[in-house]
Biopython code that builds the backbone (N, CA, C, O; Angstrom):
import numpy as np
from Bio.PDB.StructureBuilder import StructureBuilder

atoms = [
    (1, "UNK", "N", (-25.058, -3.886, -28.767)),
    (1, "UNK", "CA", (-25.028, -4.050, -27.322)),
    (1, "UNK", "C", (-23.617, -4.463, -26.872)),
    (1, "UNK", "O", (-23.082, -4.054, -25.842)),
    (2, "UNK", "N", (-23.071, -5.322, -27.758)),
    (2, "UNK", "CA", (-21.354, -5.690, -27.285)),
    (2, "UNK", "C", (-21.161, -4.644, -27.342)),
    (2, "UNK", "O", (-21.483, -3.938, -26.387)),
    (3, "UNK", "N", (-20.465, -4.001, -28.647)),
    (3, "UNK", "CA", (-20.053, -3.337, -28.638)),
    (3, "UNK", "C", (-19.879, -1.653, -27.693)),
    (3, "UNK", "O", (-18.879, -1.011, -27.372)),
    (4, "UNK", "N", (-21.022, -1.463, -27.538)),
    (4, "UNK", "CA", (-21.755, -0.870, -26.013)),
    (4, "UNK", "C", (-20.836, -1.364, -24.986)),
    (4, "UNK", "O", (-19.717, -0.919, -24.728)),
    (5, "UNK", "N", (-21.331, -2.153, -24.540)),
    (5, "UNK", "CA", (-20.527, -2.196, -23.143)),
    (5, "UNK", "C", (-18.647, -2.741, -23.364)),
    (5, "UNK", "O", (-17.722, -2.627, -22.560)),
    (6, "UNK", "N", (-18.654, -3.213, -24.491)),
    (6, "UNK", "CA", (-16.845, -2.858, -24.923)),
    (6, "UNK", "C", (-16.202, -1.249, -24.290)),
    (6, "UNK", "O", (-15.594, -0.937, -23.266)),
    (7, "UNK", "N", (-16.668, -0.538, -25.407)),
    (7, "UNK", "CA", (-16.745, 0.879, -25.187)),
    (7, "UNK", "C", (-16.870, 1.622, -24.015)),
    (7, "UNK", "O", (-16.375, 2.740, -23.873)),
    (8, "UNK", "N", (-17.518, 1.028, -23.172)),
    (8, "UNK", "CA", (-17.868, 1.641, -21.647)),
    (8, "UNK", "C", (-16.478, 1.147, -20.773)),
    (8, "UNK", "O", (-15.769, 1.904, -20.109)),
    (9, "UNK", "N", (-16.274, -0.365, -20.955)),
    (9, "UNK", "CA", (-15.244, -1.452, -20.316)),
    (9, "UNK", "C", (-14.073, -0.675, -20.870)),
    (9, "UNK", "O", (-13.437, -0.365, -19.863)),
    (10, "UNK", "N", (-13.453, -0.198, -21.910)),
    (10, "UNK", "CA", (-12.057, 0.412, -22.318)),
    (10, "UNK", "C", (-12.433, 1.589, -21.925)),
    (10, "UNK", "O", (-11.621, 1.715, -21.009)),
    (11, "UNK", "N", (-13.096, 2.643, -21.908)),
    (11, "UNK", "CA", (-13.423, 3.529, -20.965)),
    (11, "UNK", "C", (-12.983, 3.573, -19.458)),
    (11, "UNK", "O", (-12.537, 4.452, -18.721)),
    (12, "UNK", "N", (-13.277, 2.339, -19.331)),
    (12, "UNK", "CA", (-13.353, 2.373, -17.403)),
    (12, "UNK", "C", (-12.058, 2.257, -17.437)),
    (12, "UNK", "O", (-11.477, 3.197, -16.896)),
    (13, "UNK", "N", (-10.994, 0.954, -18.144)),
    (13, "UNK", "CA", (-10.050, 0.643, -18.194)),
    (13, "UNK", "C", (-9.099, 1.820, -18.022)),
    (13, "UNK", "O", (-8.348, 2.037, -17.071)),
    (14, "UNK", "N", (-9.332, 2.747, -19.453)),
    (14, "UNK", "CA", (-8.131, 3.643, -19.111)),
    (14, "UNK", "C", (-8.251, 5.053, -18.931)),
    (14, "UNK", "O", (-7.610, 5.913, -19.534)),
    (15, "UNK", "N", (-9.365, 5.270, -17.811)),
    (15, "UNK", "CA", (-9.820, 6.319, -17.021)),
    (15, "UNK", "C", (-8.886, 6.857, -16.086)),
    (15, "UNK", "O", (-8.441, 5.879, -15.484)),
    (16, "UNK", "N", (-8.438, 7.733, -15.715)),
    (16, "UNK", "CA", (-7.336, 7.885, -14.426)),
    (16, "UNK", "C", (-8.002, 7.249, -13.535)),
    (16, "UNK", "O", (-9.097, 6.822, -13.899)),
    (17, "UNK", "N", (-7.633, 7.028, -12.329)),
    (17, "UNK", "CA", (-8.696, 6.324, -10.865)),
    (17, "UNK", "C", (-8.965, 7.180, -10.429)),
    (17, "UNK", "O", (-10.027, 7.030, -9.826)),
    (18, "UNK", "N", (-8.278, 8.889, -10.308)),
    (18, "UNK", "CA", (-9.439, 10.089, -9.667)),
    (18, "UNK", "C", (-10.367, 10.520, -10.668)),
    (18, "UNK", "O", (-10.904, 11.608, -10.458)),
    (19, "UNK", "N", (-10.627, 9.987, -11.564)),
    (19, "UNK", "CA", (-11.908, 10.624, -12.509)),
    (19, "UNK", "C", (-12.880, 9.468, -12.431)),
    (19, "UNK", "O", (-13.935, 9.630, -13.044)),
    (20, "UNK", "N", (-12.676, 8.122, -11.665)),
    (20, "UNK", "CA", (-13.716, 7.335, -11.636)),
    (20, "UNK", "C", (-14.514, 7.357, -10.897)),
    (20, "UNK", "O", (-14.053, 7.872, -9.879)),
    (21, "UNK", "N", (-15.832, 7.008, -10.727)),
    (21, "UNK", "CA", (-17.118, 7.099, -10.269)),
    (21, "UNK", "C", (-16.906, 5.917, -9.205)),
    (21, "UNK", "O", (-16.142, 5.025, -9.572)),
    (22, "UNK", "N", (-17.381, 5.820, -8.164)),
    (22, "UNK", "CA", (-16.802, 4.591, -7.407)),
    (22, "UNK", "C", (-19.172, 4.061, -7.629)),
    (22, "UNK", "O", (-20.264, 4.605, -7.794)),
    (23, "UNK", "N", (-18.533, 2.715, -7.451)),
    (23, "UNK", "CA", (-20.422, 2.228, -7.510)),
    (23, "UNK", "C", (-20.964, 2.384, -6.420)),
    (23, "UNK", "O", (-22.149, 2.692, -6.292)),
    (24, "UNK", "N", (-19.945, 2.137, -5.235)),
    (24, "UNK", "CA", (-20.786, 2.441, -3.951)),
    (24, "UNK", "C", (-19.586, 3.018, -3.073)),
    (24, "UNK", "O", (-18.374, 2.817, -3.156)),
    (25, "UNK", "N", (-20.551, 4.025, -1.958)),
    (25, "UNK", "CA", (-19.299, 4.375, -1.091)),
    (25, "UNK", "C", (-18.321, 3.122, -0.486)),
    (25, "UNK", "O", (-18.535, 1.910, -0.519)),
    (26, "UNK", "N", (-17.336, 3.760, -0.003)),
    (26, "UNK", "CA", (-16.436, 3.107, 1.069)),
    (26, "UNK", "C", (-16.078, 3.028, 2.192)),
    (26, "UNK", "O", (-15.142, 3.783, 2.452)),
    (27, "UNK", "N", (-16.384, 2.498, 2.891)),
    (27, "UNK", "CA", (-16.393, 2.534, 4.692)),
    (27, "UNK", "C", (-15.150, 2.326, 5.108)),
    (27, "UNK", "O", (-14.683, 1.201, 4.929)),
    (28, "UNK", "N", (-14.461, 3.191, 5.653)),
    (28, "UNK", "CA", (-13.181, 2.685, 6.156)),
    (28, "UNK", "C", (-13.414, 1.562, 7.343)),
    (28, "UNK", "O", (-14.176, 1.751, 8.291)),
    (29, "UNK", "N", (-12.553, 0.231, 7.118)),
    (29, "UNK", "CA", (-12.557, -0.651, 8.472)),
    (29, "UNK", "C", (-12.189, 0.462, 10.029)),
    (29, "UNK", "O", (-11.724, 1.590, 9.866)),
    (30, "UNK", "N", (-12.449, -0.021, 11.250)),
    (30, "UNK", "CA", (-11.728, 0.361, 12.269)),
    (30, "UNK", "C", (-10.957, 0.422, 12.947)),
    (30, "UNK", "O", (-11.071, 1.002, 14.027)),
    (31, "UNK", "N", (-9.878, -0.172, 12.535)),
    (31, "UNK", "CA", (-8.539, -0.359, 12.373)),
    (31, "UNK", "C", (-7.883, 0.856, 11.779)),
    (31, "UNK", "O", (-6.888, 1.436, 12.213)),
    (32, "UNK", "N", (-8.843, 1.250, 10.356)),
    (32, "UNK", "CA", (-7.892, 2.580, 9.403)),
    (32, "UNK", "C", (-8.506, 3.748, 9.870)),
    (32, "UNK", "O", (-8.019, 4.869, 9.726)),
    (33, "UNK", "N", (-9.731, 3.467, 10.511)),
    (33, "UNK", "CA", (-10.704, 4.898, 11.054)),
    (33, "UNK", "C", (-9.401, 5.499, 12.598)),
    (33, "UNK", "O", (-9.109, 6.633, 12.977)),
    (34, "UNK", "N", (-9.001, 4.302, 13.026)),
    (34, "UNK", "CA", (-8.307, 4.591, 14.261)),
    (34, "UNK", "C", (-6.783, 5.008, 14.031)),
    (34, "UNK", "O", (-6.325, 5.951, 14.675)),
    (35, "UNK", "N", (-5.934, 4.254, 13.044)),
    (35, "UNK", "CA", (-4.819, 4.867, 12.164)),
    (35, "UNK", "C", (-4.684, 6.267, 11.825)),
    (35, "UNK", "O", (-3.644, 6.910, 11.972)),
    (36, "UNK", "N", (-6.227, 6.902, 11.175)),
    (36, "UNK", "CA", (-6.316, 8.830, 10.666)),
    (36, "UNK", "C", (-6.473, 9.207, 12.242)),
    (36, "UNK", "O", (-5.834, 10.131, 12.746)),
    (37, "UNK", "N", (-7.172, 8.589, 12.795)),
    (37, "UNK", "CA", (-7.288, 9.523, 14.272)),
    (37, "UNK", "C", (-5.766, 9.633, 14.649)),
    (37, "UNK", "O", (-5.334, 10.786, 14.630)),
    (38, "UNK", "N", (-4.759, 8.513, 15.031)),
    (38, "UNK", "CA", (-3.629, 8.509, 15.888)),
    (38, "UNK", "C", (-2.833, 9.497, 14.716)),
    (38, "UNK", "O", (-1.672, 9.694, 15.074)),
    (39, "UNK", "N", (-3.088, 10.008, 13.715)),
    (39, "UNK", "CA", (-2.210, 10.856, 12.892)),
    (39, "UNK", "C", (-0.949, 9.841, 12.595)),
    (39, "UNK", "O", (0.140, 10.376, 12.801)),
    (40, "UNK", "N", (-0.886, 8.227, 12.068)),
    (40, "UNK", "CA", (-0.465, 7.684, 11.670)),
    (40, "UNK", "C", (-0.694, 7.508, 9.831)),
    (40, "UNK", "O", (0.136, 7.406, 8.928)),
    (41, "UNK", "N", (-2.124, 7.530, 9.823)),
    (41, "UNK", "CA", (-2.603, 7.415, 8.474)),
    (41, "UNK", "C", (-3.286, 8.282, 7.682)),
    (41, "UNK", "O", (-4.436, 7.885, 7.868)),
    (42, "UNK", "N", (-3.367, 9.195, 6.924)),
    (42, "UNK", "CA", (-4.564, 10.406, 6.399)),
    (42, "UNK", "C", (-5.135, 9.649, 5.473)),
    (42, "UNK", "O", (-4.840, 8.696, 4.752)),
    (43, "UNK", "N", (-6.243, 10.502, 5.747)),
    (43, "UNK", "CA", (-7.578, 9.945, 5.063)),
    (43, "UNK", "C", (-7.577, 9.232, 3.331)),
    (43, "UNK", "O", (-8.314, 8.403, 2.796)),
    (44, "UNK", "N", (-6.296, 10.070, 2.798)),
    (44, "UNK", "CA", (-6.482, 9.546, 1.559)),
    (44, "UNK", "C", (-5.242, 7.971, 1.322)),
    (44, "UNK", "O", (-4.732, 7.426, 0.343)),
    (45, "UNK", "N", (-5.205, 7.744, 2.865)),
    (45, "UNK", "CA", (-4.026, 6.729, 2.741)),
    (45, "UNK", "C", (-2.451, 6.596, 3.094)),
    (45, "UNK", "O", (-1.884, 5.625, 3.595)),
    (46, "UNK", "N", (-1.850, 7.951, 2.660)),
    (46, "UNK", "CA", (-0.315, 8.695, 2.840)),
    (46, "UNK", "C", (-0.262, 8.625, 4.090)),
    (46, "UNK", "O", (-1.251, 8.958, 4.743)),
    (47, "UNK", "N", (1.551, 7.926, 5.068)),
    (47, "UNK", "CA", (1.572, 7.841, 6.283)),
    (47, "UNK", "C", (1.064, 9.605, 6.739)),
    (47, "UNK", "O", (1.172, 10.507, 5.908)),
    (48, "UNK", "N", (0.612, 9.814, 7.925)),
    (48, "UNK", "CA", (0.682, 11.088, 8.750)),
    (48, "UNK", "C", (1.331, 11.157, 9.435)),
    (48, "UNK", "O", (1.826, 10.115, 9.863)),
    (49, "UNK", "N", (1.673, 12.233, 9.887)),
    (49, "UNK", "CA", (2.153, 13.210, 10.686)),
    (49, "UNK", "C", (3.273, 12.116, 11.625)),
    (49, "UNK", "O", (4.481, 12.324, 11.738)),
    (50, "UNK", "N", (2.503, 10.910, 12.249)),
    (50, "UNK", "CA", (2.907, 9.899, 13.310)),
    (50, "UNK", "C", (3.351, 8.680, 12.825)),
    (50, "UNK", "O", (3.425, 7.749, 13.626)),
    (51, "UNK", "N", (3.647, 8.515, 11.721)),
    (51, "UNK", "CA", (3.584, 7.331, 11.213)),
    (51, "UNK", "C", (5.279, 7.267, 11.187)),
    (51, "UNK", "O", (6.075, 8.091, 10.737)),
    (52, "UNK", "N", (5.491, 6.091, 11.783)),
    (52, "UNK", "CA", (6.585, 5.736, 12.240)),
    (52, "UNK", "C", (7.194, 4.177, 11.499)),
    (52, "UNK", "O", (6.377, 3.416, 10.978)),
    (53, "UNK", "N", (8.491, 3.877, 11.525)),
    (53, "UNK", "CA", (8.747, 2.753, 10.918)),
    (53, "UNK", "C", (10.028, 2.065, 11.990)),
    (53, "UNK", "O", (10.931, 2.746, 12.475)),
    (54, "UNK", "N", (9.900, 1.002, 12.147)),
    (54, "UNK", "CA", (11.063, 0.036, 12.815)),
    (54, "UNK", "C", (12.116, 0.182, 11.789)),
    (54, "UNK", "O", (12.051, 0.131, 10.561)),
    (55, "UNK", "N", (13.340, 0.422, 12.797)),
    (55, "UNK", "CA", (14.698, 0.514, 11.381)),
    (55, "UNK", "C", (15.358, -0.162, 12.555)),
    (55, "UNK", "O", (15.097, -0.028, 13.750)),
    (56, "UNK", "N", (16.714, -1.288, 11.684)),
    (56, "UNK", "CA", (17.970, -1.446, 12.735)),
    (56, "UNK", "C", (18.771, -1.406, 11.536)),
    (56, "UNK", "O", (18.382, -1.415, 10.368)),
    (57, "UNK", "N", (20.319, -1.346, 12.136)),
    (57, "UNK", "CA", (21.156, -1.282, 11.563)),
    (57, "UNK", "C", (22.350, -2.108, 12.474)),
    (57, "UNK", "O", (22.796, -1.625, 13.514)),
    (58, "UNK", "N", (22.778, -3.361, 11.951)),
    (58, "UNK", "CA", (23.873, -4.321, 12.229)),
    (58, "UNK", "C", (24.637, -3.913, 11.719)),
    (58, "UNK", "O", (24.489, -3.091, 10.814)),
    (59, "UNK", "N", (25.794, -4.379, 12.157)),
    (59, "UNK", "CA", (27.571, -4.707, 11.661)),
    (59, "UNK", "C", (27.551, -5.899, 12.088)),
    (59, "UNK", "O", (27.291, -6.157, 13.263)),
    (60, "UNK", "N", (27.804, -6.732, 11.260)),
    (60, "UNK", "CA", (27.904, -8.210, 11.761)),
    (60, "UNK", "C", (29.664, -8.529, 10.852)),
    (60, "UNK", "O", (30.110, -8.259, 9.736)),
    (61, "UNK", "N", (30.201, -9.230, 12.094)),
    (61, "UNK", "CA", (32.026, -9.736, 11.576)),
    (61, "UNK", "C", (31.571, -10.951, 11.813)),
    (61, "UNK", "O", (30.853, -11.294, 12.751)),
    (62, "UNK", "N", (32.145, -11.832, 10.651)),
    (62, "UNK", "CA", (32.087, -13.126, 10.991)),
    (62, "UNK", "C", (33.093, -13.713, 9.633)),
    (62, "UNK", "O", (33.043, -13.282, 8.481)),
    (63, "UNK", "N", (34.045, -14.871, 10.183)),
    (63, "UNK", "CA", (34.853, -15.388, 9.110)),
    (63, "UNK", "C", (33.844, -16.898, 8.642)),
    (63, "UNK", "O", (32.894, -17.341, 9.287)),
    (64, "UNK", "N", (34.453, -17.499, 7.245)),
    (64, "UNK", "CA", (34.038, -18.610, 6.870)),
    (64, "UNK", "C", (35.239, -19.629, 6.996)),
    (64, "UNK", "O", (36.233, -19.254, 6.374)),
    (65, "UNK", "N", (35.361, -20.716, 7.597)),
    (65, "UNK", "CA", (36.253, -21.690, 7.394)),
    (65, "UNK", "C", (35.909, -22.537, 6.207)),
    (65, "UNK", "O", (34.869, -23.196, 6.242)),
    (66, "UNK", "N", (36.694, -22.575, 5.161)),
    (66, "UNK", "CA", (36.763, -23.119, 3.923)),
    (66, "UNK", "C", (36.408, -24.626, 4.360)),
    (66, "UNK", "O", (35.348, -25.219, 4.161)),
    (67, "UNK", "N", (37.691, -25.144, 5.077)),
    (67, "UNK", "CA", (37.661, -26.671, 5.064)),
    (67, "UNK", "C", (36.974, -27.025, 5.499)),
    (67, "UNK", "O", (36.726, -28.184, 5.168)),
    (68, "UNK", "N", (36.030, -26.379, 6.631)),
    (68, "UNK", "CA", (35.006, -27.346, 7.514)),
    (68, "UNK", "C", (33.670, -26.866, 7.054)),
    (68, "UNK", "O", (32.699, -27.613, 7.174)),
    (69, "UNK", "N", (33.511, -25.293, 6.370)),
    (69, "UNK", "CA", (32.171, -24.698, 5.685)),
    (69, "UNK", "C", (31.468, -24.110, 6.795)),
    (69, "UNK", "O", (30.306, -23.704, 6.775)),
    (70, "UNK", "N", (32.281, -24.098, 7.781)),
    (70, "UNK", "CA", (31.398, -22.943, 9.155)),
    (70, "UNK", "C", (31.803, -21.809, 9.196)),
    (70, "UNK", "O", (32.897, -21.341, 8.882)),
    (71, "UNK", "N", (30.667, -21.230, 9.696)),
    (71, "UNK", "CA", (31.089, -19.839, 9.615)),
    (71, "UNK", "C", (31.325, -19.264, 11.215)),
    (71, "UNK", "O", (31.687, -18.103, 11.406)),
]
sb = StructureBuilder()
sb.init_structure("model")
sb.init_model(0)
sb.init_chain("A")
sb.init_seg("    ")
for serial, (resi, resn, name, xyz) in enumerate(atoms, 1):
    if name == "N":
        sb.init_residue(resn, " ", resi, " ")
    sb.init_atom(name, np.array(xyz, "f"), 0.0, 1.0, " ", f" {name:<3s}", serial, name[0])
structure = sb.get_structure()
């Protein structure tokens, strides 16, 4: 019987994750149901189509004064 479910457990372990059996379905929250709609998120997760990211880009000049340690 250990040994049994050993065998099953290193099985599961080093199964790919698309060949695993899931135990029960998965409900997407409504938050991620509303993400695939806005074509921000597809269904299997990967941004979509809309999925957008905040970028900046600074130049910042600034000297250090040794003796006093301000910058």
């Amino acid at each position: 019987m250990r040994l049994a479910f050993l065998a099953v457990l290193c099985l599961a372990v080093s199964a790919p994750a698309q060949d695993r059996v899931l135990p029960y379905p998965i409900v997407p929250t409504p938050g991620y149901q509303q993400a695939v709609e806005n074509g921000t998120r597809t269904p299997d997760g990967k941004p979509g189509p809309n999925y957008w990211q905040n970028f900046a880009a600074y130049d910042i000049d600034a000297t250090l004064d040794p003796e006093s340690g301000r910058v």
